[in-house]
N, C-alpha and C positions, 0 to 999 in steps of 0.2 A: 503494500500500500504506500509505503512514505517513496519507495522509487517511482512509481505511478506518480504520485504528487510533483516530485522534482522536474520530472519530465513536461510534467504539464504548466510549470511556473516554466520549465528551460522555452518551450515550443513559445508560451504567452510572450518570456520578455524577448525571444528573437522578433516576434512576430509587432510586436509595439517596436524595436529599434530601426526594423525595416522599412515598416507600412507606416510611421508617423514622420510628419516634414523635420528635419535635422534644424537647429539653428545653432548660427554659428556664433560665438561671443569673444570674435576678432574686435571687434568695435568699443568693448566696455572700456572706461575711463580707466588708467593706473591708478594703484591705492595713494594717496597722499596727492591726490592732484584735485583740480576742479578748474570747472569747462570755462572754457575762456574761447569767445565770441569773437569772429574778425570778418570785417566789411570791406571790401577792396573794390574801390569806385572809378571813375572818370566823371570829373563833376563840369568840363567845360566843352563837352562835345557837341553843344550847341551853338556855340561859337565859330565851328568850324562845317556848315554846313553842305560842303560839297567833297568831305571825306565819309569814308564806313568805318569803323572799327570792329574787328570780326575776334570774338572769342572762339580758340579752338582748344578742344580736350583732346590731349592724348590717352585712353581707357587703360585702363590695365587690362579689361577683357577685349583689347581688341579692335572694338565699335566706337571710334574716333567720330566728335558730333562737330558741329561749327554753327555757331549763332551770330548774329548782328549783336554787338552792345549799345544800351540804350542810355543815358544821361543818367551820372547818378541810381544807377539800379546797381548791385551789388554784384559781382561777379562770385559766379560758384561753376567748381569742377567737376560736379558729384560725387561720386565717392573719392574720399578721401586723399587715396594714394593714384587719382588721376594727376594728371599733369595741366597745367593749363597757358596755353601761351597767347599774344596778342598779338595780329594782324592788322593791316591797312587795306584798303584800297579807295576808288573811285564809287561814285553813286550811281555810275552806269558798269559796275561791274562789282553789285554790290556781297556776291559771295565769293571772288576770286579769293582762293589764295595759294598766293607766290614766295616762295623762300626769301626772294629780297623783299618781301612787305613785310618782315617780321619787327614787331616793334618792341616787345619783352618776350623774353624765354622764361617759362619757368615760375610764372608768378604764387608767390605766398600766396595763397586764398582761404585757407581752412586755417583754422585757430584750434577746435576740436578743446586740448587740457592744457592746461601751462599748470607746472608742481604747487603742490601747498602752500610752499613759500613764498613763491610769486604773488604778490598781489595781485598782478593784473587780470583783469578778468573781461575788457572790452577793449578795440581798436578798429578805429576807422582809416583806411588808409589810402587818402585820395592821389590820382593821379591824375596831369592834365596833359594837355597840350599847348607844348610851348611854341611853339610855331612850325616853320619847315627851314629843313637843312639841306641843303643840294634836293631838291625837289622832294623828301620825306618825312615827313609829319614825325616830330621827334615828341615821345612822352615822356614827363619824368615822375617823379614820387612830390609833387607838391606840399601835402599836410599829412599829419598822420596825428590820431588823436587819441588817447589813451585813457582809460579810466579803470579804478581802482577799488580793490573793495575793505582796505584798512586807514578810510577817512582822506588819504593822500588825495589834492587835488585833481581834478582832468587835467590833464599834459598836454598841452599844443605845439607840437611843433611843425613847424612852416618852412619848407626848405626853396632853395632860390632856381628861377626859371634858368635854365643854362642858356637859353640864347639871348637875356637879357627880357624887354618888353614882348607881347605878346605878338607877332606877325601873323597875321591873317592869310596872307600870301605867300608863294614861293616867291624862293630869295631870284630875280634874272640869273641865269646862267649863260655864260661868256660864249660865245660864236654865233655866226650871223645863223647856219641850223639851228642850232638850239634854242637863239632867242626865236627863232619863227614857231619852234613844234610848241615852245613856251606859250607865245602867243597866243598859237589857236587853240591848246587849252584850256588858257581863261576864256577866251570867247568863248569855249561850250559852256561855261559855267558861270555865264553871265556877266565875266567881268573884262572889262578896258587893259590894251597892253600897254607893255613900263615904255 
């Protein structure tokens, strides 16, 4: 009788390890930590309205996505140990993406846990667009903003545009081809040549 029993718990728990959905608890927090929240933005892409900027994931499964980024909306990779990089292009080519449009590699986007010790527990971290450099829309890390949860103030800091004030325009490029293909650039995009 009690091997009759064993048997019938052994058959039961294969029978529940097989037939029920697995979940996997890769994702749970380290002991001594707590979740710490991070927002990675572009807050002046409105500024610049005859560019796209394209978020691309690289998957760890694989299934690589690419979206338009919208002003100020929060960029995320999905899961976690995706990759996430940012691309450029034109509004008439507004999903291109080209190795030379590559504008960051690699972007921090996931906050996920920072240790115990850490106070920090929020960060926003804007980036903009400082203008264009040899015809490419350069971004950099504008503000980043930090908040805490053992009374320490929010943290601003503000870091400086590298090409100085903000240029709306590409910078002319030297030869009489170049200033032409320049040219008729802006005219598709409504604007007067230099």
């Amino acid at each position: 009788m009690a091997i009759k029993k064993l048997i019938i718990y052994t058959l039961f728990s294969l029978t529940t390890v097989f037939l029920l959905p697995s979940k996997a608890l890769a994702d749970v927090m380290p002991p001594d930590s707590h979740p710490l929240d991070r927002c990675v933005k572009v807050v002046n892409l409105n500024e610049f309205p005859d560019i796209v900027l394209i978020r691309y994931i690289t998957s760890v499964n694989g299934k690589n996505e690419s979206s338009q980024i919208k002003n100020n909306d929060c960029l995320s990779g999905g899961y976690k140990f995706n990759s996430l990089s940012i691309y450029w292009s034109t509004k008439d080519k507004p999903d291109s993406i080209e190795p030379k449009n590559l504008l960051l590699e690699n972007v921090e986007w996931y906050g996920g846990h920072a240790d115990q010790n850490n106070p920090l527990v929020k960060e926003d971290i804007e980036y903009s667009i400082a203008g264009f450099s040899g015809g490419k829309p350069v971004l950099y890390k504008s503000r980043q903003i930090s908040e805490y949860n053992n009374g320490t103030p929010e943290k601003v800091k503000a870091f400086s545009n590298p090409l100085g004030s903000p240029t709306p325009s590409p910078e002319p490029v030297t030869g009489e081809l170049w200033q032409s293909i320049v040219c008729f650039l802006r005219k598709l995009f409504g604007k007067s040549c230099l």
